[in-house]
C-alpha positions, 0 to 999 in steps of 0.5 A, spaced: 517 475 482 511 479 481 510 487 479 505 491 478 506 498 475 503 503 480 501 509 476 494 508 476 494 508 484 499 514 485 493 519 482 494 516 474 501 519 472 508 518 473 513 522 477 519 527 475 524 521 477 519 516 472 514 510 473 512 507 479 513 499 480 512 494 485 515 488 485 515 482 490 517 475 491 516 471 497 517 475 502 521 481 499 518 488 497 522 492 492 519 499 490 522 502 484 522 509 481 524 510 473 527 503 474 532 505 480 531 502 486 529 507 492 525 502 498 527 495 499 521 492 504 522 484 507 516 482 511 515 476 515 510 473 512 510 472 505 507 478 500 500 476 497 499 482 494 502 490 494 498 496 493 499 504 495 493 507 500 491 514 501 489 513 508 485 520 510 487 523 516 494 521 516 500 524 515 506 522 511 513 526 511 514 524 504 510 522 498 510 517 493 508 522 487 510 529 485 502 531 486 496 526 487 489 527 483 487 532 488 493 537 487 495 536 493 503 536 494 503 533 501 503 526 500 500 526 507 497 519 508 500 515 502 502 508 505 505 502 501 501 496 504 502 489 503 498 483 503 499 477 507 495 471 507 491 472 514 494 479 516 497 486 513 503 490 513 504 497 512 510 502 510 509 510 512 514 513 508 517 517 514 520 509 516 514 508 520 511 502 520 507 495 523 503 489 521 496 487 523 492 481 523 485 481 519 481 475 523 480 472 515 484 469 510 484 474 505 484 473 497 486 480 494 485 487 497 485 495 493 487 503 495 480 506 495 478 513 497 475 510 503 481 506 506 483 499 504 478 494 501 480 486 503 475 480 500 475 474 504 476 467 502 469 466 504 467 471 498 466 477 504 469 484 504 472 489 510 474 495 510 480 498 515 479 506 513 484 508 518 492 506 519 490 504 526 483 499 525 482 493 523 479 492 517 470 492 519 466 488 515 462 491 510 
């Protein structure tokens, strides 16, 4: 299984409750919070890659961090995302969710402050800056 320490995406600090981490093998997600499991995810295709989104605009009734490196105390907008081969799954933290194609096949992905950053096998990148669009090129 694969994890990634998810401080760095969730404004550089951890949360009262402890560090995040994101693990993931085939097609199963576990988020964990200070070593206690607080989100199981399994997909239907299998996971390449996770990574938590701020989506500008959107809103979220729970948040991933205490407060994020704006101030804000919100969490409106966070979204845990995740990578598959030639689509894309993301998990509001209200329960909401769905999956989208990408029209590529993907190689990694990033959070940005502007939306989600895919890179495409053929070396291209798109950008999806809204919960709801299709990744545009870029």
């Amino acid at each position: 299984a694969r994890t990634r320490r998810c401080t760095a995406s969730l404004g550089g600090r951890s949360t009262a409750d402890g560090e995040h981490a994101l693990g993931f093998k085939g097609k199963n997600v576990v988020w964990t919070v200070g070593g206690g499991v607080r989100a199981r995810f399994t997909c239907q295709d299998d996971v390449k890659d996770v990574c938590w989104c701020r989506f500008q605009g959107e809103e979220s009734t729970s948040r991933p961090t205490d407060e994020d490196e704006d101030g804000d105390k919100s969490g409106a907008g966070w979204f845990l995302c995740m990578l598959h081969r030639d689509s894309w799954t993301l998990y509001g933290l209200s329960g909401e969710f769905h999956t989208m194609p990408l029209g590529f096949d993907a190689v990694s992905f990033a959070a940005t402050k502007m939306g989600l950053l895919f890179t495409a096998k053929d070396g291209s990148t798109s950008l999806a800056a809204h919960t709801l669009d299709a990744p545009t090129a870029i």
